[in-house]
C-alpha positions as CSV (number, residue, x, y, z in Angstrom):
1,X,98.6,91.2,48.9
2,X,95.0,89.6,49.7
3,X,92.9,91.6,52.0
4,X,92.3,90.8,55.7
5,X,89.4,89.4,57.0
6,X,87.0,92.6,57.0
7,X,88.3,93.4,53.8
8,X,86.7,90.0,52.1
9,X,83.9,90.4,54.2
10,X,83.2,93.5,52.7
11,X,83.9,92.4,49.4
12,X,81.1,89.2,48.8
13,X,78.9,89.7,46.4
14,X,76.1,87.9,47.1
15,X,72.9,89.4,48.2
16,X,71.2,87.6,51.4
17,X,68.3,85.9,48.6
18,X,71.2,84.9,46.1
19,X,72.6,83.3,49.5
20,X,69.6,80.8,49.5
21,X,70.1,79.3,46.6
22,X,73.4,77.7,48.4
23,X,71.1,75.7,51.3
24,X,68.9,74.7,48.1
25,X,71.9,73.4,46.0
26,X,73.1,71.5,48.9
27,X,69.9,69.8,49.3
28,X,69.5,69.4,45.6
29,X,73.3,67.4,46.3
30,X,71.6,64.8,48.4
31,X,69.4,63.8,45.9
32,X,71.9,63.6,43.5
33,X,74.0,61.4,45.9
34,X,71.0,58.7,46.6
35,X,69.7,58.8,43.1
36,X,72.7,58.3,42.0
37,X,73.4,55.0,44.1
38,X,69.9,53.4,43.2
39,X,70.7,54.0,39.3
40,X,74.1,52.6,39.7
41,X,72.4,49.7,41.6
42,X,69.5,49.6,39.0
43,X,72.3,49.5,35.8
44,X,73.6,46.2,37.7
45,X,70.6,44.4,38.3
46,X,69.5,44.5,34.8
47,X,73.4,43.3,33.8
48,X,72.9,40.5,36.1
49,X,69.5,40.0,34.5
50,X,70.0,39.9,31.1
51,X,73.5,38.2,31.6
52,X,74.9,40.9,28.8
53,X,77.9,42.8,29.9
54,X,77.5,46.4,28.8
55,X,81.3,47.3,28.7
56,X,80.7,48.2,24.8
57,X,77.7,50.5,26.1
58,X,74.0,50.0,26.9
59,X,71.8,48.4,24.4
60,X,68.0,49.1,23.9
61,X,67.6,45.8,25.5
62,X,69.5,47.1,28.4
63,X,67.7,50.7,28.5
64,X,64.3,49.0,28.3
65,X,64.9,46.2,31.4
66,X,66.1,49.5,33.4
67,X,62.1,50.7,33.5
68,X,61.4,47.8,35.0
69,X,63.9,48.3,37.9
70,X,62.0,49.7,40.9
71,X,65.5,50.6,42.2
72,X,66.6,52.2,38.4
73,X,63.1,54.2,38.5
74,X,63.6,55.7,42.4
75,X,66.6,56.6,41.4
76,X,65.7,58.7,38.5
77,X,62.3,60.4,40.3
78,X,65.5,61.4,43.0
79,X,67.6,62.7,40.3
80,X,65.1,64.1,38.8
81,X,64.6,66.3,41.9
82,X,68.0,67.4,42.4
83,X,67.5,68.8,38.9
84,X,64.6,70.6,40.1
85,X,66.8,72.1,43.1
86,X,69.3,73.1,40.6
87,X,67.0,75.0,38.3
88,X,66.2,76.9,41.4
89,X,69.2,77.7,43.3
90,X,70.3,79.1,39.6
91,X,67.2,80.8,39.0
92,X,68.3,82.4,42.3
93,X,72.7,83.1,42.7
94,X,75.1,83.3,40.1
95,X,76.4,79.8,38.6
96,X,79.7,80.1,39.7
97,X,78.7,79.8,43.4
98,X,75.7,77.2,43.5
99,X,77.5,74.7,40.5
100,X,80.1,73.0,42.2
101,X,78.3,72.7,45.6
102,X,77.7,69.5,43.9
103,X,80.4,67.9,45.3
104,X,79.1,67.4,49.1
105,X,77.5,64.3,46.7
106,X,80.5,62.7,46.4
107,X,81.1,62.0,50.4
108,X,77.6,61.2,50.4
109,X,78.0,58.8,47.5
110,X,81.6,57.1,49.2
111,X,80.1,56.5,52.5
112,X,76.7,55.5,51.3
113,X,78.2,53.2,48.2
114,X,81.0,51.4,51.2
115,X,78.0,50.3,53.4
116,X,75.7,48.9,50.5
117,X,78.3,47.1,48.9
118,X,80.3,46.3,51.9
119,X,84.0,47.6,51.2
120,X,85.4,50.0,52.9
121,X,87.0,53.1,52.1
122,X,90.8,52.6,51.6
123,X,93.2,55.8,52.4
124,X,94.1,56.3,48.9
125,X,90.4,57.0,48.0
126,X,89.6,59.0,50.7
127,X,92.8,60.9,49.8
128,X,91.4,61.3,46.5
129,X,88.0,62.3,47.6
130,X,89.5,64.7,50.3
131,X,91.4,66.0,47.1
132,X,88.0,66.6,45.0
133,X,86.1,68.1,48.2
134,X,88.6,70.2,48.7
135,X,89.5,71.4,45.5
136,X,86.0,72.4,44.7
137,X,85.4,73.7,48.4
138,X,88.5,76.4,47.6
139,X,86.8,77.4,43.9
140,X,83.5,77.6,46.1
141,X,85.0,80.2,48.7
142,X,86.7,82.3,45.7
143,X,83.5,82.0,43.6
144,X,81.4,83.5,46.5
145,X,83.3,86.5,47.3
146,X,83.8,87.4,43.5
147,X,80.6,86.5,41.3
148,X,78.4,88.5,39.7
149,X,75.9,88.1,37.6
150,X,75.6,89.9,33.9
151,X,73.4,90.1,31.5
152,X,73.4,87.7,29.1
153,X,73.8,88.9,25.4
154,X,73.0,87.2,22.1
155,X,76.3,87.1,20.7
156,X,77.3,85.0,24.3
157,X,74.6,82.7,23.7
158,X,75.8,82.1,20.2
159,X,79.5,81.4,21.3
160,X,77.9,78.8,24.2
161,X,75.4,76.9,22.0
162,X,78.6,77.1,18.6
163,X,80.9,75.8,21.2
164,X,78.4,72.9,22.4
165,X,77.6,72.0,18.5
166,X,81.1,70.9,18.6
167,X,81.3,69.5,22.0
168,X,78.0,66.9,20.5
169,X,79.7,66.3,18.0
170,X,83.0,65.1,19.0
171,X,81.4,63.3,21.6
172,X,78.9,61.4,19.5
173,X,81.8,60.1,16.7
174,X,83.6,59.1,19.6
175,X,81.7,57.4,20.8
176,X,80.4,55.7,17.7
177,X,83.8,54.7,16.4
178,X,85.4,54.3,20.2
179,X,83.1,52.9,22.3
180,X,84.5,49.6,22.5
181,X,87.5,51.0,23.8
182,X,85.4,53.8,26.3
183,X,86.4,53.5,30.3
184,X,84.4,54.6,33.0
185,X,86.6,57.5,33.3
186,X,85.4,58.2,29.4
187,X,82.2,58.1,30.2
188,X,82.5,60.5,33.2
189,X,84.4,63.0,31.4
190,X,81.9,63.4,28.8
191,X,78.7,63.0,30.7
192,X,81.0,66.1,33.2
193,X,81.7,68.2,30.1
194,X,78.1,68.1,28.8
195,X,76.6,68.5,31.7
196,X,78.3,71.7,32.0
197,X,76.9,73.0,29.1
198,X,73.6,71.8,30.7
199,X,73.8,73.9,33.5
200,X,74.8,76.9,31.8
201,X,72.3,76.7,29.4
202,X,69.8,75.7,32.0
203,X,71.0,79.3,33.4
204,X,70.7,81.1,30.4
205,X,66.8,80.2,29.7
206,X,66.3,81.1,33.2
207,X,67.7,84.2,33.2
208,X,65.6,84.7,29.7
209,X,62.3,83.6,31.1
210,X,62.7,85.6,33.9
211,X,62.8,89.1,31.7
212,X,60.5,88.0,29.2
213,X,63.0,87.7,26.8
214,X,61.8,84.3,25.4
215,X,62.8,84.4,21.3
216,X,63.7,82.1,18.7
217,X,67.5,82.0,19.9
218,X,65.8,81.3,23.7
219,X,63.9,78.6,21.7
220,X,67.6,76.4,20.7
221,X,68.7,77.4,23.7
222,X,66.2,74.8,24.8
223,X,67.0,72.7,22.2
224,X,70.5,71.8,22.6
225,X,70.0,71.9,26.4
226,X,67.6,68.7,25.8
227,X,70.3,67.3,23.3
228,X,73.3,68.1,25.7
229,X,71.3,66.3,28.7
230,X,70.2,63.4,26.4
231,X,73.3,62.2,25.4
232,X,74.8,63.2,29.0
233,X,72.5,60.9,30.8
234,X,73.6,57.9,28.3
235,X,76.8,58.3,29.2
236,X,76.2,58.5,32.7
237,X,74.4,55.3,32.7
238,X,77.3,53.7,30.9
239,X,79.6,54.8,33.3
240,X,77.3,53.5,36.4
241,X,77.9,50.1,34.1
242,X,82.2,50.3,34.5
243,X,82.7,52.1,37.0
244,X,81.5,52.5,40.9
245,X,78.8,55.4,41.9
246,X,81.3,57.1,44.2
247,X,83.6,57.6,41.0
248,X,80.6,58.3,38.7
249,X,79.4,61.5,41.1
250,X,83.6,62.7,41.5
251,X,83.7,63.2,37.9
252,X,80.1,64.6,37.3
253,X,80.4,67.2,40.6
254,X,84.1,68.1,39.6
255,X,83.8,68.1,35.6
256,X,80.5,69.6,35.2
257,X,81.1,72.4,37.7
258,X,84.4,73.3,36.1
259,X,83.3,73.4,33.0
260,X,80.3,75.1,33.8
261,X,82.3,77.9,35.8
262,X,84.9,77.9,33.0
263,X,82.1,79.0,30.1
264,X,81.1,81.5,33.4
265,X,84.1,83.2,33.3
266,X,85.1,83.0,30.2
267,X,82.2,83.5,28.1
268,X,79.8,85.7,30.6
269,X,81.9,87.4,32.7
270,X,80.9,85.9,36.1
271,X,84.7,86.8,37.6
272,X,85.5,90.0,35.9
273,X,86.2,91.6,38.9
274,X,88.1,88.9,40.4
275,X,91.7,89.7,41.6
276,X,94.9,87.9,40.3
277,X,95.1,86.3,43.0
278,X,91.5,85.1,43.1
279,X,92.2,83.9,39.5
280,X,95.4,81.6,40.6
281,X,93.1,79.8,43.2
282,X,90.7,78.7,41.0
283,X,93.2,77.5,38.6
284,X,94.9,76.1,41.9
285,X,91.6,74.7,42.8
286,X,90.0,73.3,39.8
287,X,93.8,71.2,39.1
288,X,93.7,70.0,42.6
289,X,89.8,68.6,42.1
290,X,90.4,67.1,38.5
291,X,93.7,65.7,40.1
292,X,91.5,64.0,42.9
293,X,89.2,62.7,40.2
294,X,92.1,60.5,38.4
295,X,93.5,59.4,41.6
296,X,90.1,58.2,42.8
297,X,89.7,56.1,39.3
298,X,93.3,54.7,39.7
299,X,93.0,53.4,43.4
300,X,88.8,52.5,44.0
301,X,88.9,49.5,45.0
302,X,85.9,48.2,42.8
303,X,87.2,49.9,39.5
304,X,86.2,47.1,36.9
């Protein structure tokens, strides 16, 4: 039976400075919002420019007329603060918590992406939003009564950056043999899965630096973060190219989250102590977001 009321308020596990980082991600989630919608708007200036579709993925001539953007370039100094944020709300509480906070971008993104591009919301996409939101709202609640950190050993680190190897890639022959056939939803999925990885690995040298345990394996650490956010950040550009920004930011704040919490869980131990029925919520949740995120690519109204 779950506990009453005093009973879960007695049980969460963060400390009142892990609780900052949760104000810090959600401002970090603004940024991510606005840059997002003056990249997406930079990616189709430059398609308008240069009169080449980019439906088979951007070309250097596409990546160098996006420099030029002013719109392209604000967007990325705004992104690149949410990044900042991040770092620091996971330099300060457990991942599981301050990840998926990402997802008060996506109503951000919806209302401000319907008033710059004048079309409205339709009930089917705010049921699919609503659907995201809530999803990752649920995991969030869960999350926050039952993380804690661990220390992180080598052979964990091993099994993350192993598992990413593979995740680059599959990814990268994909896309070199597929990408004429890639969808925005492709894009977002992949750009979400590495991302992921990002985060947790943006955690891990974190957590290293912070007990001076900085060492070769630290070093790739680094490394494959770079690699992982490279290749992320192309694909997140070719997804602003197919699909809208509102779609872009579901599948980046409910993907990358997920699969973040997932390696969490899984690989570091972040829910250990978690109940059962703590664990069937965030499988509950997580199918309810991912669910939202399909439904909101079937029904936008400006899917390409």
């Amino acid at each position: 039976m779950p506990p009453d009321l005093n009973d879960i308020t007695d049980q969460i596990s963060l400390t009142p400075f892990q609780a900052l980082g949760i104000p810090i991600a959600l401002v970090g989630a603004v940024f991510l919002a606005l840059g997002a919608q003056f990249q997406s708007r930079g990616v189709s200036k430059v398609e308008q420019r240069t009169g080449i579709e980019a439906s088979g993925g951007l070309t250097s001539a596409h990546l160098l007329a996006l420099l030029s953007r002013p719109s392209w370039v604000a967007g990325t100094l705004m992104l690149g603060l949410a990044i900042v944020l991040q770092l620091i709300s996971l330099g300060i509480a457990p991942l599981i918590v301050v990840q998926p906070l990402g997802a008060v971008a996506l109503v951000i993104t919806a209302v401000v992406n319907a008033r710059m591009t004048k079309t409205p919301i339709d009930r089917l996409s705010i049921r699919a939003i609503s659907l995201c939101v809530g999803g990752v709202g649920l995991f969030v609640l869960f999350a926050a009564l039952f993380a804690k950190e661990t220390p992180i050993s080598n052979r964990q680190l091993v099994i993350i950056l192993v598992i990413l190897a593979v995740v680059l890639l599959l990814f990268g022959a994909g896309y070199a043999y597929l990408r004429r056939r890639f969808k925005a939803i492709a894009y977002i999925l992949g750009a979400g899965v590495l991302y992921g990885f990002v985060a947790t690995l943006a955690k891990v040298v974190i957590v290293r630096i912070r007990t001076g345990d900085f060492e070769l394996l630290t070093l790739v650490c680094v490394l494959a973060l770079l690699a992982a956010a490279a290749l992320g950040a192309y694909f997140v550009q070719n997804a602003y190219a197919s699909g809208p920004p509102d779609l872009v930011i579901a599948g980046l704040t409910v993907v990358d989250p997920l699969v973040a919490v997932g390696i969490g869980v899984i690989v570091l131990g972040e829910a250990s102590e978690a109940p059962l029925y703590a664990v069937i919520a965030f499988v509950v949740s997580a199918a309810v977001a991912i669910f939202g995120v399909f439904q909101l690519a079937k029904f936008h109204p400006q899917i390409k």
